[in-house]
N, C-alpha and C positions, 0 to 999 in steps of 0.2 A: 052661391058658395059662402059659405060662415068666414068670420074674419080670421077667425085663428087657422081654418085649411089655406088660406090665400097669404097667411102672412109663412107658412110652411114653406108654399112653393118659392116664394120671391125670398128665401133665407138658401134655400139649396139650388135653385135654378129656376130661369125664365120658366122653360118649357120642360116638365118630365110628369111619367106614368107612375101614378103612386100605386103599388099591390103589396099584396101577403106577400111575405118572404119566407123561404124554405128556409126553418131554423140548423137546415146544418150546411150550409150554405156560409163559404167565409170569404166575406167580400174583403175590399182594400180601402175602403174608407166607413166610418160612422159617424153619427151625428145626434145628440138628445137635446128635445125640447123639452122642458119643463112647463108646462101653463098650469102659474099657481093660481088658480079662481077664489073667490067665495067660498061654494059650497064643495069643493073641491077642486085634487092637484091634478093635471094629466101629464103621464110620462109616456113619451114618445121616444124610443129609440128607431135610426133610420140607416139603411147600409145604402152601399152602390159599390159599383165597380170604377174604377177609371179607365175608360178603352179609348183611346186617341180618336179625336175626328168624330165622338160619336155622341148624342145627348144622353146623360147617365139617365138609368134607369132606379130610379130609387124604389127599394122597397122597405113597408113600414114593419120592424121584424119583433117589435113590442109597441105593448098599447095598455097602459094598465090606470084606472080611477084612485086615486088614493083618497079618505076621506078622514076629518074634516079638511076644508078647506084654511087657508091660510089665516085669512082673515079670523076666524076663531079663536086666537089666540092673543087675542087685543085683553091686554090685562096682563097677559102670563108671557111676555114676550121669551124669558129664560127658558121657555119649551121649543121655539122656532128653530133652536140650534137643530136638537136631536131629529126634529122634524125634518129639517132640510137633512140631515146626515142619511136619514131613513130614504127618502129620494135617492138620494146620489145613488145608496148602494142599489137600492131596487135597477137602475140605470144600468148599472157598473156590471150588475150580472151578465148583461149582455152583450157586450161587447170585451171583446178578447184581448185581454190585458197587454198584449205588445200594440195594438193598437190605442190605449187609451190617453196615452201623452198626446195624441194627434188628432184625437175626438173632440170635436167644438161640443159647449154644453151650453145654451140659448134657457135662460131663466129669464120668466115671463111672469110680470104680475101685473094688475094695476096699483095706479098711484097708491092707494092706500094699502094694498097690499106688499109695496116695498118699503114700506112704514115699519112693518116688522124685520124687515132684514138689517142686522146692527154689523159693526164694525167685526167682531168676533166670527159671526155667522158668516160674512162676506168672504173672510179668511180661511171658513172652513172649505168654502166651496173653491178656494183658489188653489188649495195645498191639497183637493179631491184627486189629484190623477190627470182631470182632463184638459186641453187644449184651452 
């Protein structure tokens, strides 16, 4: 298993079944990873249920490439804003806006790729909606 699936499961639970999720399907909790790479960003939105006493079931209800990656923009840092804004929204589609104050949002780079994220940028992702 690749580090970025395993670092998935140990952010939403020890033990759960990741599948395709029925997009009209409206769960009680969500969750987006970001993993901004190199050569590209991946955006992960993930739902579940919470049913007492039971291990959630997560399912993964988008999955989309964005490209170029982050790192591309060593030079022109003044573009990372709209980049990251372009993220959020791609995210933001999917999950249903009275849920989105309670939506964790897990930005993932490596070191040099949080090189580009500035004070301004950081802000934007704080004042985005999610948890």
């Amino acid at each position: 298993m690749n580090h970025f699936k395993a670092s998935v499961l140990m952010l939403f639970c020890a033990i759960a079944a990741i599948s395709v999720g029925n997009s009209e399907t409206i769960y009680q909790h969500y969750g987006v990873i970001v993993d901004a790479g190199s050569s590209s960003t991946k955006v992960r939105v993930y739902a579940w249920d919470n049913v007492q006493w039971t291990v959630p079931h997560f399912n993964e209800i988008f999955y989309q490439k964005v490209k170029p990656g982050i790192s591309t923009f060593e030079g022109r840092e003044q573009e990372v804003g709209p980049y990251v804004q372009n993220i959020l929204t791609i995210a933001r589609v999917h999950v249903p806006e009275n849920y989105l104050h309670e939506t964790p949002i897990f930005f993932m780079a490596t070191a040099g790729g949080l090189d580009f994220i500035s004070p301004d940028v950081r802000l934007t992702m704080c004042i985005s909606g999610y948890h």
